[in-house]
C-alpha positions as CSV (number, residue, x, y, z in Angstrom):
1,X,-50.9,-8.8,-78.1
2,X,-49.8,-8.7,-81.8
3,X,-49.3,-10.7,-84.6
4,X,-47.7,-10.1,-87.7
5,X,-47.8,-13.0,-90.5
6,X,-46.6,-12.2,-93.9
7,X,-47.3,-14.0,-96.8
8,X,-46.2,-14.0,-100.7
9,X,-42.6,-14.2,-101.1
10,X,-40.6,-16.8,-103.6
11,X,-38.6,-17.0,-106.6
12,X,-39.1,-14.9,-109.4
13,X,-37.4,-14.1,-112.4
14,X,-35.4,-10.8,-113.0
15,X,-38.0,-8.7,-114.2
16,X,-40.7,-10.2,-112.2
17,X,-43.2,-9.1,-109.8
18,X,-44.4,-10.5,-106.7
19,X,-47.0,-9.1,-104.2
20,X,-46.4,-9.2,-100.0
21,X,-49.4,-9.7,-97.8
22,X,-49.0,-8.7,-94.3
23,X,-51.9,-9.2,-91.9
24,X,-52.1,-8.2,-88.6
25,X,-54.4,-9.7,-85.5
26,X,-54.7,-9.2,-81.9
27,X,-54.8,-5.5,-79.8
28,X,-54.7,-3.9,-83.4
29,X,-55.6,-0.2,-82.4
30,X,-53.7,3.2,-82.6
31,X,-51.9,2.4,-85.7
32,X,-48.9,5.2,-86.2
33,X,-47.2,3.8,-89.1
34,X,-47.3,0.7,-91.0
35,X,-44.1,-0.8,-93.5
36,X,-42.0,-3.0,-95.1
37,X,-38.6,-3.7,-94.1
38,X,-36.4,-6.5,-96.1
39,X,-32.8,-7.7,-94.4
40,X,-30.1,-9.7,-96.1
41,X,-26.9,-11.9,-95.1
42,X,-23.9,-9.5,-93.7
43,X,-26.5,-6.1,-94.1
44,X,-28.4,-4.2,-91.6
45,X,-32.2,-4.5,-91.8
46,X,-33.3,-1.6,-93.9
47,X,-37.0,0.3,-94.5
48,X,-38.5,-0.4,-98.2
49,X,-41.6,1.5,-97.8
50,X,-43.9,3.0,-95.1
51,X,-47.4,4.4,-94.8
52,X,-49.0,6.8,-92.5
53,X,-52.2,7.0,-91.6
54,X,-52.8,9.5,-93.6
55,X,-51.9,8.1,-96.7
56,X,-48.2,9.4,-97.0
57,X,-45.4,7.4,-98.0
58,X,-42.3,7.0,-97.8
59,X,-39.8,4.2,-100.4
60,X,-36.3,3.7,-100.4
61,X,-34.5,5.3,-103.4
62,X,-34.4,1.6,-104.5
63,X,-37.8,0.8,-104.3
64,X,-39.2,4.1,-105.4
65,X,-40.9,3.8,-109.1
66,X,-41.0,-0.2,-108.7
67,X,-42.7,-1.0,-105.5
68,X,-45.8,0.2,-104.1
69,X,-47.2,0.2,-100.3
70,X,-51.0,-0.1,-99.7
71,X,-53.3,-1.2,-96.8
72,X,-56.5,-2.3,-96.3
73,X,-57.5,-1.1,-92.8
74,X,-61.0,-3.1,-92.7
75,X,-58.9,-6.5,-93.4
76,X,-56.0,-5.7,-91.1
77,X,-53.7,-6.1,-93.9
78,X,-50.7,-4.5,-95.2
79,X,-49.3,-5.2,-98.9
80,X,-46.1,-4.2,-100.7
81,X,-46.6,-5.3,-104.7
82,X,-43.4,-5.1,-106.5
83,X,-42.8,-4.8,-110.1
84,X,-39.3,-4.7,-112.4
85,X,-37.7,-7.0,-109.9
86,X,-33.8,-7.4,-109.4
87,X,-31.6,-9.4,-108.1
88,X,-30.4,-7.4,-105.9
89,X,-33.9,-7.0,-104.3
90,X,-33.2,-10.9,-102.5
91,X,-33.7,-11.0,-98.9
92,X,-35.9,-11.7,-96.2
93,X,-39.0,-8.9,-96.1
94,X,-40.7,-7.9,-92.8
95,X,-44.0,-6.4,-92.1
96,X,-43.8,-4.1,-89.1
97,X,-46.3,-1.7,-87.6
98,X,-46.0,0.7,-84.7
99,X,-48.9,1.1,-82.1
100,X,-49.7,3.7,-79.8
101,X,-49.6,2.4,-76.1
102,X,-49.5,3.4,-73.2
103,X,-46.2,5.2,-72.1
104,X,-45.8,5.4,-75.6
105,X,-45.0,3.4,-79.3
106,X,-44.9,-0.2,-79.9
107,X,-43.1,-1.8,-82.6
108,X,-43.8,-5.3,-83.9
109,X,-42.4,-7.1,-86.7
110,X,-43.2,-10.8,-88.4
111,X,-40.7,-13.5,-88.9
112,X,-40.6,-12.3,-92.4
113,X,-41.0,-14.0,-95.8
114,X,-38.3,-15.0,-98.4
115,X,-37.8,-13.0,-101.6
116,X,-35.6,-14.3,-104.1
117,X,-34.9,-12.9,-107.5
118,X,-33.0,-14.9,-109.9
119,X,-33.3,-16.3,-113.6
């Protein structure tokens, strides 16, 4: 199957910048879309920033300008780097990727890694 284990959260001051690592192992193959989602306390998990294939992506209104999405296909790894940090960008981030399989897409997510902005 898959695995998802992300990597780089913490504290940081307002202002700050921190950069996710996501990598991936197992039946990694027929990548769709790759992204970052983040999920906090009383809120429904929401997408932060996506990538295609392709190339294209896709960032929150909050995110866009401040974070940025990149992979590194050869490494299996997916990173969100995030600059101008807020605190209102505290929660828990997840990596998730969907796979082609058959009788269609596949979505998998990893337990997520703790952000915390605060001075």
């Amino acid at each position: 199957q898959v695995q998802l284990v992300e990597s780089g959260g913490g504290l940081v001051q307002p202002g700050g910048s921190l950069r996710l690592s996501c990598v991936a192992s197992g039946s990694i193959f027929g990548i769709y879309t790759v992204g970052w989602y983040r999920q906090v306390p009383g809120k429904q998990r929401e997408l932060v920033a996506s990538i295609t294939n392709n190339g294209s992506t896709n960032y929150s209104d909050s995110a866009k300008g401040r974070f940025t999405i990149s992979r590194d296909n050869a490494k299996n790894k997916l990173y969100l780097q995030m600059n101008s940090l807020k605190p209102e960008d505290t929660a828990v981030y997840y990596c998730n990727t969907n796979l082609r399989r058959p009788g269609g897409l596949m979505t998998y997510w990893g337990e997520g890694t703790q952000v915390t902005v605060s001075s």
